[in-house]
BAFI-3210 file (N, C-alpha, C; in Angstrom, 3 decimals, decimal comma, padded with zeros to 6 digits):
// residues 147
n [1|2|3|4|5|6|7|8|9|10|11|12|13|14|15|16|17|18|19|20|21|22|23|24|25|26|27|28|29|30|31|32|33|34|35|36|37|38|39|40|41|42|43|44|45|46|47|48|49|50|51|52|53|54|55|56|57|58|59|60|61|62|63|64|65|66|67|68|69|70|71|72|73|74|75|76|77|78|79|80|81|82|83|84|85|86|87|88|89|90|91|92|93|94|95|96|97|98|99|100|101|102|103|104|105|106|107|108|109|110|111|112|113|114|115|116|117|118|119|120|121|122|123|124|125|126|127|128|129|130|131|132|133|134|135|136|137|138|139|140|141|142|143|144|145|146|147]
n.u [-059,911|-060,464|-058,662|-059,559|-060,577|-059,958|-060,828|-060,773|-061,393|-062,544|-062,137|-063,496|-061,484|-060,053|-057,810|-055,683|-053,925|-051,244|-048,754|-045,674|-042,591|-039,203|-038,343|-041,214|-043,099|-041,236|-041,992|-044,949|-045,148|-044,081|-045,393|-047,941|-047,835|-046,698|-049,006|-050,466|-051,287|-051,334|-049,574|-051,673|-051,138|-048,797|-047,356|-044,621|-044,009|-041,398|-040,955|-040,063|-039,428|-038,082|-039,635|-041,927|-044,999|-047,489|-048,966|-051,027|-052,727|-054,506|-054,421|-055,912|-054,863|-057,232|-059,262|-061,311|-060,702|-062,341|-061,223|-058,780|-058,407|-059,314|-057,369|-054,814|-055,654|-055,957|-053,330|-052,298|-053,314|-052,382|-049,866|-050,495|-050,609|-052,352|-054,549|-055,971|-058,908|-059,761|-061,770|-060,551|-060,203|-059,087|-057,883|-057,456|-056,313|-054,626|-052,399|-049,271|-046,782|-048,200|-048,553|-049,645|-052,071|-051,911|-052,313|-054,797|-056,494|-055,918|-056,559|-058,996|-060,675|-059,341|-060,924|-063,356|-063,214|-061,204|-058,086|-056,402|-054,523|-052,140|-051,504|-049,124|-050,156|-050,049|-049,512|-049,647|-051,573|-053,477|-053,880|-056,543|-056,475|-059,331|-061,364|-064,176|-065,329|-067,652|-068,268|-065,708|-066,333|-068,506|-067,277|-064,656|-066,530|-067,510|-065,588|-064,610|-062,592|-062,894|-064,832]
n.v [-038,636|-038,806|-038,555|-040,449|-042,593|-045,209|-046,030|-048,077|-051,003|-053,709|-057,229|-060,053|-063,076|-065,986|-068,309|-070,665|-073,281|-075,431|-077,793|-078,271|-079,885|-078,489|-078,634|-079,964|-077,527|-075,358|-076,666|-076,142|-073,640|-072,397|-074,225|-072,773|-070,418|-070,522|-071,284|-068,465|-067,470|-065,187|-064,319|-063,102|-062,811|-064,144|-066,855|-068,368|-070,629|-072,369|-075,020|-077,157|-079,992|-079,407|-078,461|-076,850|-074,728|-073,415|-070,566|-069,105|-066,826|-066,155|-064,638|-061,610|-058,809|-056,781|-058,660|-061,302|-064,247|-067,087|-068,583|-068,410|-069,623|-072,181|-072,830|-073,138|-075,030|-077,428|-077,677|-077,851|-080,489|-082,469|-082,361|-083,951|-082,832|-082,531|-079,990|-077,208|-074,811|-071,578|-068,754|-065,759|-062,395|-059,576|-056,604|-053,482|-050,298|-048,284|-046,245|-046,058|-046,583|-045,555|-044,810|-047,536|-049,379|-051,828|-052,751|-051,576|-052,959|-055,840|-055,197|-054,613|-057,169|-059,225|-060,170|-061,550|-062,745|-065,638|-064,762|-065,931|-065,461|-062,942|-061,194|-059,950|-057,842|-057,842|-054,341|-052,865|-054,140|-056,046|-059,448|-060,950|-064,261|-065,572|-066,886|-066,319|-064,694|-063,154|-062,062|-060,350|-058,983|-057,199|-055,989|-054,905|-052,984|-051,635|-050,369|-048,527|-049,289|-050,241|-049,289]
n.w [-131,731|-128,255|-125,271|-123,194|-125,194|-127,285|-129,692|-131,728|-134,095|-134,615|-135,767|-136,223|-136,611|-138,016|-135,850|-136,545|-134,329|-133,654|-133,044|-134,406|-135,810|-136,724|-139,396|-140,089|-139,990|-141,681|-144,182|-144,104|-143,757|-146,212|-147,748|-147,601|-148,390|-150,661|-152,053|-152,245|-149,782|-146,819|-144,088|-141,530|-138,636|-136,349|-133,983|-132,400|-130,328|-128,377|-127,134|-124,523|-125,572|-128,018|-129,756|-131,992|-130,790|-132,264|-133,659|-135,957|-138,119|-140,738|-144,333|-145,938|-143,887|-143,603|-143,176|-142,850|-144,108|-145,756|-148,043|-147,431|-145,142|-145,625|-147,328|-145,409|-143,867|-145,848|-146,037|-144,050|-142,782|-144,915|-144,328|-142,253|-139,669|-136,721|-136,001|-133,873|-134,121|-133,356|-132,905|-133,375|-131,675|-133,739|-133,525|-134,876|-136,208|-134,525|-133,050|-132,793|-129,981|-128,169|-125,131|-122,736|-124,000|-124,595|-121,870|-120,713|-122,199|-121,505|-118,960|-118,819|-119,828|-118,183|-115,624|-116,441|-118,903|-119,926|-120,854|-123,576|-125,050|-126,189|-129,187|-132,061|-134,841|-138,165|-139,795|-137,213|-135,963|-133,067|-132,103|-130,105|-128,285|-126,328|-124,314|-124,533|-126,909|-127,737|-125,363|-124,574|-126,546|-125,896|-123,531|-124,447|-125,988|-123,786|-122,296|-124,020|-125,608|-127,983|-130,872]
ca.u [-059,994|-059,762|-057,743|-060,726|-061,580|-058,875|-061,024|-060,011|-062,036|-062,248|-062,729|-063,564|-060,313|-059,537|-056,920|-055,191|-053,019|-051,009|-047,196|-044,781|-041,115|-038,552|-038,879|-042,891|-042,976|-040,744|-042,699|-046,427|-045,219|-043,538|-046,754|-049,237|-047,451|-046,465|-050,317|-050,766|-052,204|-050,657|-050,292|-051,808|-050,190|-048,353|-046,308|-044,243|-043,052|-040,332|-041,072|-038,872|-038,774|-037,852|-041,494|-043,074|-046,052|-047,487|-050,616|-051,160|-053,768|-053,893|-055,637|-055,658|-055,217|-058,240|-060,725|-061,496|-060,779|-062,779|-060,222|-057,636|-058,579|-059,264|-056,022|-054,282|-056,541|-055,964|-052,333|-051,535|-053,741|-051,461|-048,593|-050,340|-050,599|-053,118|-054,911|-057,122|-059,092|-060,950|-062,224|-060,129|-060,140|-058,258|-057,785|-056,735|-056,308|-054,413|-051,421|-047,878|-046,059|-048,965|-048,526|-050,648|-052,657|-052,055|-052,614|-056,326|-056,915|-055,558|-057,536|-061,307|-060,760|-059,085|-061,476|-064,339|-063,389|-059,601|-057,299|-055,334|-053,434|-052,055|-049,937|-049,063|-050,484|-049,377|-050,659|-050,224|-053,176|-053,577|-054,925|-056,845|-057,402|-060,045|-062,442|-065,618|-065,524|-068,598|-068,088|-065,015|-066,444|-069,316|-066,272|-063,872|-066,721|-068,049|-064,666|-064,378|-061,706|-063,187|-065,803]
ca.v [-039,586|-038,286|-039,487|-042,042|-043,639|-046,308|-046,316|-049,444|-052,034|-054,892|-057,884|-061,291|-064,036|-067,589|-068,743|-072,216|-073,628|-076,733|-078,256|-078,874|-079,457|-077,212|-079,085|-079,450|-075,852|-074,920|-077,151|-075,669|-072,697|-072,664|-074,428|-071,965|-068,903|-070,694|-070,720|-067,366|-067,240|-064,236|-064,372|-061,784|-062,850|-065,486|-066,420|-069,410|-070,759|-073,327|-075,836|-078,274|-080,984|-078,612|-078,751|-075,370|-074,226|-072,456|-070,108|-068,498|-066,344|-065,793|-063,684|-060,267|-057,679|-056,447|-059,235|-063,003|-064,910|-068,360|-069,287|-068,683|-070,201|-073,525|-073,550|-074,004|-076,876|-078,879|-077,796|-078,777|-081,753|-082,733|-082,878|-085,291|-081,583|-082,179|-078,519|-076,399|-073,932|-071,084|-067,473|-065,177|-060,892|-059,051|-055,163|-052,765|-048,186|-047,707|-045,491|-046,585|-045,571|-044,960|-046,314|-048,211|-049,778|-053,670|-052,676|-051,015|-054,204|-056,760|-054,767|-054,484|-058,412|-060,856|-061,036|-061,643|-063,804|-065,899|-064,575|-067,172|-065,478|-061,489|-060,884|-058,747|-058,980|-056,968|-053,066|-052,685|-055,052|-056,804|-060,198|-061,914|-065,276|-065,769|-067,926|-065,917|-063,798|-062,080|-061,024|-059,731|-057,621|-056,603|-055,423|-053,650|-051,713|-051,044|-050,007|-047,541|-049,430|-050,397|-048,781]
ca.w [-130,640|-126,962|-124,240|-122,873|-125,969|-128,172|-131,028|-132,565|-135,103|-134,163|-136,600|-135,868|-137,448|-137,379|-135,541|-136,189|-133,223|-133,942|-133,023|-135,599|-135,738|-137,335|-140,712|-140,647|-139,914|-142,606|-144,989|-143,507|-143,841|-147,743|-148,718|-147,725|-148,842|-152,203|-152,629|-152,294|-148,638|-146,616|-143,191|-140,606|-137,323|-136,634|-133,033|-132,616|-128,765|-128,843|-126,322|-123,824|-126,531|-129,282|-130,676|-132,281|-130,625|-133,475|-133,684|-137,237|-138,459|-142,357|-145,010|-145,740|-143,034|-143,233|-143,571|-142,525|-145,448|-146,112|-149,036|-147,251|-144,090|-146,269|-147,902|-144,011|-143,524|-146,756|-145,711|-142,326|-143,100|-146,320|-143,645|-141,019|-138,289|-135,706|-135,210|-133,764|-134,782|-132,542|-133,307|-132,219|-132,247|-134,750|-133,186|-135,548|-136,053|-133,232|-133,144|-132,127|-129,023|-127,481|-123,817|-122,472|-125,649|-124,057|-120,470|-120,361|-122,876|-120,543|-117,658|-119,533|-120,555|-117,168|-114,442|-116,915|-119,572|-120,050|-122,191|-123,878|-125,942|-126,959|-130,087|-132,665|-135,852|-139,567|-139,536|-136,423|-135,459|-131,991|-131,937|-128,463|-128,317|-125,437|-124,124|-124,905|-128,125|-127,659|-123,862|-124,962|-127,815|-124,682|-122,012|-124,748|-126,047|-122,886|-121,953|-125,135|-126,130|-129,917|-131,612]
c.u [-059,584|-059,042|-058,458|-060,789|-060,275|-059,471|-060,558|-061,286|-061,635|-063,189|-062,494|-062,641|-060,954|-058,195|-056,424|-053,785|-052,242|-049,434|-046,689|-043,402|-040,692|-038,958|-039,617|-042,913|-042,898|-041,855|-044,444|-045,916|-044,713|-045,262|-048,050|-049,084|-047,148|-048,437|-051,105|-051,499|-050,873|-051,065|-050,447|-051,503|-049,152|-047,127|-045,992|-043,812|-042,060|-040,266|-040,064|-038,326|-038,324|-038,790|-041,822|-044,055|-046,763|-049,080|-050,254|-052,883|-053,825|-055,107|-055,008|-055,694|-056,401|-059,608|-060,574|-061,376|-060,866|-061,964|-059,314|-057,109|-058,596|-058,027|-055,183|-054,915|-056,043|-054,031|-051,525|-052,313|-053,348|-050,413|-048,783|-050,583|-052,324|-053,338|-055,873|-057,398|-059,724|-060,986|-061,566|-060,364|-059,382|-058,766|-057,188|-057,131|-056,119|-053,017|-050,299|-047,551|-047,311|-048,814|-049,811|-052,174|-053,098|-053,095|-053,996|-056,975|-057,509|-056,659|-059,458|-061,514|-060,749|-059,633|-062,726|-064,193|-061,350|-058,998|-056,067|-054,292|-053,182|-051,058|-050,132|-049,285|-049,370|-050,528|-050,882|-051,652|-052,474|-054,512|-054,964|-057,168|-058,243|-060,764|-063,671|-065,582|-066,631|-068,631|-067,100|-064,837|-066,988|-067,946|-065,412|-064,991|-067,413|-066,670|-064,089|-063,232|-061,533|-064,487|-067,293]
c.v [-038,880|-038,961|-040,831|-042,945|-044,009|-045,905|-046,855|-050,280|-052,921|-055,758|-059,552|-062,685|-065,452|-067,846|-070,423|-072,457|-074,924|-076,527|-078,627|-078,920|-078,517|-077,485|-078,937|-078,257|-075,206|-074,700|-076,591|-074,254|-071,927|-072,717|-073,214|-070,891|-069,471|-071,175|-069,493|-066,781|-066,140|-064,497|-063,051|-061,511|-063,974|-065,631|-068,471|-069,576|-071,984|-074,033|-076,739|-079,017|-080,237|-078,712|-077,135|-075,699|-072,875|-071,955|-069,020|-067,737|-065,831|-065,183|-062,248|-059,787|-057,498|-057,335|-060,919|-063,206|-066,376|-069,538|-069,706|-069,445|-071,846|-073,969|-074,132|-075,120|-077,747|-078,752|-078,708|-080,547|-082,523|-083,179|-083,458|-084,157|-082,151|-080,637|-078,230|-074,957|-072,756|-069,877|-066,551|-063,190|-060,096|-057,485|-054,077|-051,086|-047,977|-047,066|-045,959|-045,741|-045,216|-045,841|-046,413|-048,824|-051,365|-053,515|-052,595|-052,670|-055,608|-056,434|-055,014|-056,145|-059,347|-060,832|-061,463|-062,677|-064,073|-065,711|-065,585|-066,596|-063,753|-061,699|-060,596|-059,540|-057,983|-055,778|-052,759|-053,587|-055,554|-057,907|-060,760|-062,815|-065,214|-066,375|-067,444|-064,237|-062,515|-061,572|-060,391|-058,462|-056,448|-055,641|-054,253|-052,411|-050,784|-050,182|-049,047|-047,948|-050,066|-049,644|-049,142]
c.w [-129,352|-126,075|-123,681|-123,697|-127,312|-129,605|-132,169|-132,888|-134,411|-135,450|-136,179|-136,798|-137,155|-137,032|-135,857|-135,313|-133,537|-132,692|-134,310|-135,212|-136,612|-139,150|-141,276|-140,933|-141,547|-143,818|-145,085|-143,954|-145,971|-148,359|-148,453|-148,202|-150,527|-152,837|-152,527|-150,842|-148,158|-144,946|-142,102|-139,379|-137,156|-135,246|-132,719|-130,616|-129,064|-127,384|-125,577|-125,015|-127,932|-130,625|-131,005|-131,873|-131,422|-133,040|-135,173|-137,545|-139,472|-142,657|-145,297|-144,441|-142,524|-143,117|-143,140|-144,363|-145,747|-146,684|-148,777|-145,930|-144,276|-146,728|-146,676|-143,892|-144,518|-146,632|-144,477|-142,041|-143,826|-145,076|-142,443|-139,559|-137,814|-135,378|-134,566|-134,425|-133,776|-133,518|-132,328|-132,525|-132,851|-134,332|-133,879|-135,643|-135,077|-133,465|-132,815|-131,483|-128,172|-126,379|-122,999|-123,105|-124,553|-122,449|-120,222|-121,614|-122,122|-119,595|-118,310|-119,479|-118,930|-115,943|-114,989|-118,098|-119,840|-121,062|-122,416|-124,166|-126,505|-127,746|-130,837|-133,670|-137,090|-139,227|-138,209|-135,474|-133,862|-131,989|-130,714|-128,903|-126,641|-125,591|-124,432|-125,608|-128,136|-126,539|-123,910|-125,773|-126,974|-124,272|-123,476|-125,562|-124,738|-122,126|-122,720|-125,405|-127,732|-129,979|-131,677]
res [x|x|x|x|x|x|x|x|x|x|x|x|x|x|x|x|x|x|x|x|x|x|x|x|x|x|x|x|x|x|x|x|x|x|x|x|x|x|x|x|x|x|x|x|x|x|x|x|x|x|x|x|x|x|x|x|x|x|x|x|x|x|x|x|x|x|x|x|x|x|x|x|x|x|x|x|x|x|x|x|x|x|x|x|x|x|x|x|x|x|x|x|x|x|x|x|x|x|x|x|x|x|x|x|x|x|x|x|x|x|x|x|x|x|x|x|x|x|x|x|x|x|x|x|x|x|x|x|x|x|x|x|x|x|x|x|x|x|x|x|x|x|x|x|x|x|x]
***
């Protein structure tokens, strides 16, 4: 890899977004791992009213996973959770320590399409949520920053 070019995968996830309290949470979170789901990111905010703002992204590492994307649903639906769902980017083979990884990311991506959302996944990964998936895929490879 030379200095210009990231050369990072990129693989297309599901994200689910909800609220929960500390309890739900708990309980959302117990149940999906005591069915064998694994998760691949996962970032919590903790709101004024002491509400989780949750975003999760499960499965293997390496792969969208249908099964396991269903089991959250008949989960957070079991406990009454209001979610969403979008498509978000799963960035992975990038080196650690390397500076400026986020930055030239950030830069290729926010005057062209809105980034909702950056955060770390397992493996090293980087997931974006954004408003337009495929102009996103456009700009970072036009930006040699995936493959």
């Amino acid at each position: 890899m030379d200095s210009t070019s990231l050369g990072l995968t990129s693989q297309i996830r599901q994200q689910f977004t909800f609220n929960a309290d500390d309890e739900n949470l708990n309980t959302i979170l117990r149940n999906i791992s005591n069915r064998g789901v694994s998760f691949t990111a996962f970032t919590i905010t903790k709101l004024k009213n002491n509400t989780n703002f949750v975003k999760i992204v499960v499965g293997p590492p390496e792969s969208n996973s249908p099964e396991a994307n269903r089991v959250v649903r008949e989960v957070l639906r079991s406990q009454g959770v209001r979610f969403q769902e979008e498509k978000v980017i799963q960035l992975r083979s990038f080196q650690t320590g390397v500076p400026g990884v986020l930055a030239r990311i950030y830069d290729a991506l926010f005057r062209f399409v809105k980034v909702k959302a950056i955060y770390a996944g397992e493996l090293n990964s980087i997931i974006l949520n954004v408003s337009d998936v495929e102009k996103a895929l456009q700009l970072l490879r036009q930006n040699n920053i995936i493959r």
